[in-house]
C-alpha positions in Angstrom: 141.8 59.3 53.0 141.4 57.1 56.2 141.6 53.7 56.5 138.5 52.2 56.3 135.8 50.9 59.1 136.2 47.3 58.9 133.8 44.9 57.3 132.1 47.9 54.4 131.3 45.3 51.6 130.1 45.8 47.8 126.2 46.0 47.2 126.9 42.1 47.7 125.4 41.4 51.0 121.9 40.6 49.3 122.6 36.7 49.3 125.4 34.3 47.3 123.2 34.3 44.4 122.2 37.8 43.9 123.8 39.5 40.2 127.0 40.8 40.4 126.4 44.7 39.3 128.8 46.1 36.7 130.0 49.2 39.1 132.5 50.5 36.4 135.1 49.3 34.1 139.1 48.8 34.8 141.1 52.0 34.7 144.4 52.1 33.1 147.5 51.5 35.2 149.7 53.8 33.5 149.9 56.0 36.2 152.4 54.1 38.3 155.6 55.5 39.2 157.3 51.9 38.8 156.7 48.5 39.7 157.3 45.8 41.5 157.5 41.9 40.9 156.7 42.8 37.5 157.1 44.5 34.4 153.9 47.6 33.8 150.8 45.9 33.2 148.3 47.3 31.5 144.1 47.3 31.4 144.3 45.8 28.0 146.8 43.3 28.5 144.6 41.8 32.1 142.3 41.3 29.6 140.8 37.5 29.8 141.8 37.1 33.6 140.3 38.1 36.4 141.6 41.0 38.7 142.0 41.8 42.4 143.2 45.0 42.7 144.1 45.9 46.1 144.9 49.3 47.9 147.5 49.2 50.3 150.2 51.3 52.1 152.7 48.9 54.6 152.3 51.2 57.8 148.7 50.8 57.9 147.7 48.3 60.7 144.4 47.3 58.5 146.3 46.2 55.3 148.6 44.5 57.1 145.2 42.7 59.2 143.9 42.4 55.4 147.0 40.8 53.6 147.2 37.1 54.6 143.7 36.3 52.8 145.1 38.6 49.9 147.9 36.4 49.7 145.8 33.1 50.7 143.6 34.0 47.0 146.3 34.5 45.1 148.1 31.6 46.1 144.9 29.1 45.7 143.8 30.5 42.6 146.4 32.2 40.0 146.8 28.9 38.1 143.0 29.0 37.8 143.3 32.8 36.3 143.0 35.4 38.8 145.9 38.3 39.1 146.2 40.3 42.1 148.0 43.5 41.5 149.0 45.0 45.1 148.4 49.2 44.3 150.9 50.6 46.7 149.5 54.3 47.7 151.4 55.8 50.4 149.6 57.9 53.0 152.9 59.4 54.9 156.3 60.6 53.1 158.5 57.7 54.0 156.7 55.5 52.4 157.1 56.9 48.7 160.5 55.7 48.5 160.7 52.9 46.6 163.8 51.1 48.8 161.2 51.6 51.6 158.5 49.9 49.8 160.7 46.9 48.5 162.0 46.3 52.1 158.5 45.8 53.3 157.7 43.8 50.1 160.0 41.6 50.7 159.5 41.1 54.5 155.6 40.7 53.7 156.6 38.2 51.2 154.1 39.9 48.4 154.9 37.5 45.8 152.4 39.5 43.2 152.8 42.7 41.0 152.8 45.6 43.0 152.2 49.5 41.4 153.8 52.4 42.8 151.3 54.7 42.9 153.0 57.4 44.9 151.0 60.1 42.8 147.4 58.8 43.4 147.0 58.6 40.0 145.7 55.0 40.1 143.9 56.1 43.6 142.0 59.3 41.7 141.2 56.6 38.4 139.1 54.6 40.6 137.7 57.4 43.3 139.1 55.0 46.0 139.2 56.5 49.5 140.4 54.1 51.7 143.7 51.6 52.7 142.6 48.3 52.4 140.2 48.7 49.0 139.9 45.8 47.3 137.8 45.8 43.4 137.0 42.8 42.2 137.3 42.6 38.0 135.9 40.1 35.9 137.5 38.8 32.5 136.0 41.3 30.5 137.4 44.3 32.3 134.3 45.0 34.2 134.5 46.0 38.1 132.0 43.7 39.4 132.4 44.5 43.3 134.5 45.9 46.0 135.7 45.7 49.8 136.8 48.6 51.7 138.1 48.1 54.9 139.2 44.3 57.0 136.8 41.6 57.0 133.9 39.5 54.7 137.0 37.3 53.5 134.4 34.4 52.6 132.2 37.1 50.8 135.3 38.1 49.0 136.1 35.0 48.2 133.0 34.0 46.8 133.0 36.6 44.5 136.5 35.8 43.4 134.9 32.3 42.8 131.9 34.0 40.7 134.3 35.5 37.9 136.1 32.7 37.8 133.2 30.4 37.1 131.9 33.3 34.9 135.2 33.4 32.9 134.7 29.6 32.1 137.2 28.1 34.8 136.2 24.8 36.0 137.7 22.7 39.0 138.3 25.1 41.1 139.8 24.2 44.5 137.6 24.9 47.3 137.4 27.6 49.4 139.4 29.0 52.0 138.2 28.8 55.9 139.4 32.2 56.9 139.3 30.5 60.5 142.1 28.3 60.1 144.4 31.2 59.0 147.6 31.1 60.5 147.4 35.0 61.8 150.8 36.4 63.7 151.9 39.3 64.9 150.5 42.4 63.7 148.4 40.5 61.0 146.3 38.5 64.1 142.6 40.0 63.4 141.7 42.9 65.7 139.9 42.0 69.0 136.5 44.5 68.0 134.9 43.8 71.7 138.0 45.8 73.3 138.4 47.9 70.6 137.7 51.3 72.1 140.9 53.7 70.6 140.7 55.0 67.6 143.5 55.9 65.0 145.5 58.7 66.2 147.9 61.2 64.1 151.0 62.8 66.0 151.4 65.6 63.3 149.9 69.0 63.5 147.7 68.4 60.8 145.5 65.8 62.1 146.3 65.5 65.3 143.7 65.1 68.1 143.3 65.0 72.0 146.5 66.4 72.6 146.4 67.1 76.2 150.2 68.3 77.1 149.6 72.1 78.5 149.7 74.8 76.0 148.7 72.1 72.9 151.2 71.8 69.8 153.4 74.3 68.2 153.6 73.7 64.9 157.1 73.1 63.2 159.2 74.5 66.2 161.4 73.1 68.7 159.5 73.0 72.0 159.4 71.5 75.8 156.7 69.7 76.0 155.4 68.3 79.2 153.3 65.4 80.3 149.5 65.8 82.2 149.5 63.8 85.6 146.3 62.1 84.3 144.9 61.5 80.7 141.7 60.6 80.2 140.7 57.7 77.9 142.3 58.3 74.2 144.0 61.7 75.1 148.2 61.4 74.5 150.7 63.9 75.1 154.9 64.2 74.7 157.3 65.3 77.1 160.8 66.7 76.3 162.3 68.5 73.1 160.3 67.9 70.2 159.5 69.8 66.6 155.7 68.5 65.7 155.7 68.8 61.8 152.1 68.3 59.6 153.0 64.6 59.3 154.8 63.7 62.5 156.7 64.4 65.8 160.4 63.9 65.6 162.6 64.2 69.0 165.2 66.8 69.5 166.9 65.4 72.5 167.0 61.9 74.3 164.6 60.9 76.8 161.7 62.5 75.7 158.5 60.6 76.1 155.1 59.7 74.4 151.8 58.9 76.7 148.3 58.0 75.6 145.6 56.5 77.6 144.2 53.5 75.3 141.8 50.9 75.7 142.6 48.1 73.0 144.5 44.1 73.2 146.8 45.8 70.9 148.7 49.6 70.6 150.9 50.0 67.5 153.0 53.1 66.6 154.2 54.2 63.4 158.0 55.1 64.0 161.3 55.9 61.9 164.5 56.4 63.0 166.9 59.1 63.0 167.2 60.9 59.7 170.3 59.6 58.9 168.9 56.6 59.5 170.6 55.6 62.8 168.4 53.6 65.1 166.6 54.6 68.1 166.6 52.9 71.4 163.1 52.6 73.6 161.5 51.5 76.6 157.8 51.0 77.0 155.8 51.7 80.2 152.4 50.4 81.1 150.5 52.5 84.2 154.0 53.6 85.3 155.7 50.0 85.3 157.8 48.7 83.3 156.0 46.5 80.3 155.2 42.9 81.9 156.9 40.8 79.0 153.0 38.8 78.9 151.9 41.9 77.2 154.7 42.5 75.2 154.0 43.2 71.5 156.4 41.3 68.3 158.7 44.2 68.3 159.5 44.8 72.1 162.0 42.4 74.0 160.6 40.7 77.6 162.4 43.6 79.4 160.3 46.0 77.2 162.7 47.4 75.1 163.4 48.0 72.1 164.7 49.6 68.6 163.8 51.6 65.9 165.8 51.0 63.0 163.1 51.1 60.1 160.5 53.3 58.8 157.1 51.4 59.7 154.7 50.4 62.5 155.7 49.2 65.3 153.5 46.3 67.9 154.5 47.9 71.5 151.5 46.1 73.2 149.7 42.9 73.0 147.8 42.4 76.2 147.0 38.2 76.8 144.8 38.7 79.8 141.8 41.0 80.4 141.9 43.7 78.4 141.4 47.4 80.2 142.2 51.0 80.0 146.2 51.6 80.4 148.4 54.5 80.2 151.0 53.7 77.9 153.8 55.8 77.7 157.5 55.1 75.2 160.9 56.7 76.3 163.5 57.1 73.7 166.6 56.6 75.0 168.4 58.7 71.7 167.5 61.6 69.9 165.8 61.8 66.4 162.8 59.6 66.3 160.1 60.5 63.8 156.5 59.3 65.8 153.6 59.3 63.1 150.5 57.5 64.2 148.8 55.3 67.1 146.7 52.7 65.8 145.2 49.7 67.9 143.5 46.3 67.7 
């Protein structure tokens, strides 16, 4: 289930005024294993309104991209009769834990329902296969289009506007300019010229371009050693580390990750010890310390840093000319969990 290219839109890219197909009807929610912001809805109770369902999991850098003009709609419109129900379907372990999903709720400030949907059972109802998918529902239950992946807000929008007009809503306030959204941090829209590093997974059962000699050993301790050169997208550790399906987790301090990217942005899915203890870092660009002008939201101007919660982390946001860079992490404690590289 990856997350998706950005900018795949519904059969909806044949003009504003082409019919809205009927692509299926609204599945039950029943399948959630709890909620959030809200007591269980159901298919028959949504009845009357029109639905944005949207697919999400917090860790993933394109949901997070995605969610400001999620939250933008339902702001601007749910006294005008749309409901956006947030479908939370997690892609690694950690993020099946309710507590977990509540913290980054509330960070996020999702103000709409959310289902736990750490089954897939929501997922399987509507054959959805990627983080962010968004299906558009009219008032009579009907799917009337869909968005998988970042981008065509205004197209989103418009439909959004459609099944409103459709359901008899009048007066509606106009659109949003998805320009003049006020995009920080991780949710600042990817820079797609630069963008030459694709997602990357640290565990042994995705993982690719691993270059440190002798590859991966799958769930066992090992002393892993960095390459002198990588070239572009290959990574590598160094030090004491047991690489499990999902992730890598550190078995003694100062063990390093590398990876030669070429993207503004390099983000890293982290948690901290497994008693939850934080972790301590230090982030290296070409074998120099992290110029604080490149500095991502969650690494200080001397380009450290700690890990004391299970999401993804922004290590670098490069201001100038973007370029190919070997960035490397040291972890100054024992017991970090590393998942996933993703860039923008």
């Amino acid at each position: 289930q990856p997350a998706a290219p950005p900018m795949m839109m519904a059969g909806a890219n044949a003009g504003a005024d082409a019919p809205l197909p009927v692509e299926g009807t609204l599945p039950a929610l029943d399948g959630a294993t709890g909620w959030l912001n809200s007591p269980p809805l159901t298919a028959q109770q949504l009845r009357g309104k029109v639905v944005l369902v949207d697919f999400w999991t917090y860790s993933c850098i394109n949901c997070l991209r995605a969610m400001p003009f999620v939250h933008e709609w339902e702001r601007r419109y749910r006294d005008h009769g749309l409901v956006v129900i947030g479908v939370h379907t997690p892609e690694f372990a950690f993020e099946r834990d309710p507590r977990n999903v509540m913290k980054a709720v509330q960070q996020l400030k999702v103000a709409y329902p959310v289902a736990l949907d750490n089954q897939y059972t929501i997922w399987r109802a509507f054959n959805n296969r990627y983080w962010p998918a968004q299906y558009f529902v009219d008032a009579q239950g009907n799917i009337r289009g869909h968005q998988f992946g970042e981008g065509n807000y205004a197209r989103s929008e418009q439909v959004i506007r459609r099944l409103l007009t459709e359901a008899g809503q009048r007066d509606l306030p106009p659109p949003a300019d998805p320009a003049a959204a006020e995009l920080q941090g991780v949710a600042a829209q990817a820079d797609m010229g630069n963008l030459r590093s694709p997602e990357t997974y640290l565990g042994h059962a995705r993982a690719e371009q691993f270059a440190s000699p002798g590859g991966q050993r799958s769930d066992a301790a090992f002393d892993y050693a960095l390459p002198a050169r990588l070239a572009l997208n290959q990574w590598g550790l160094s030090g004491r580390w047991t690489v499990t399906d999902e992730a890598a987790q550190l078995q003694q301090a100062g063990g390093r990750i590398a990876f030669q990217f070429h993207a503004r942005d390099l983000h890293l899915v982290l948690a901290p010890r497994q008693d939850g203890k934080p972790v301590r870092f230090r982030v290296w660009l070409d074998g120099k310390p992290l110029p604080a002008t490149d500095a991502g939201s969650d690494v200080g101007a001397d380009g450290s840093g700690v890990v004391d919660e299970h999401r993804l982390y922004q290590l670098v946001r490069q201001r100038g000319t973007v370029g190919p860079h070997r960035f490397e992490i040291e972890f100054l404690d024992a017991g970090v969990q590393a998942y996933a590289f993703t860039f923008g």
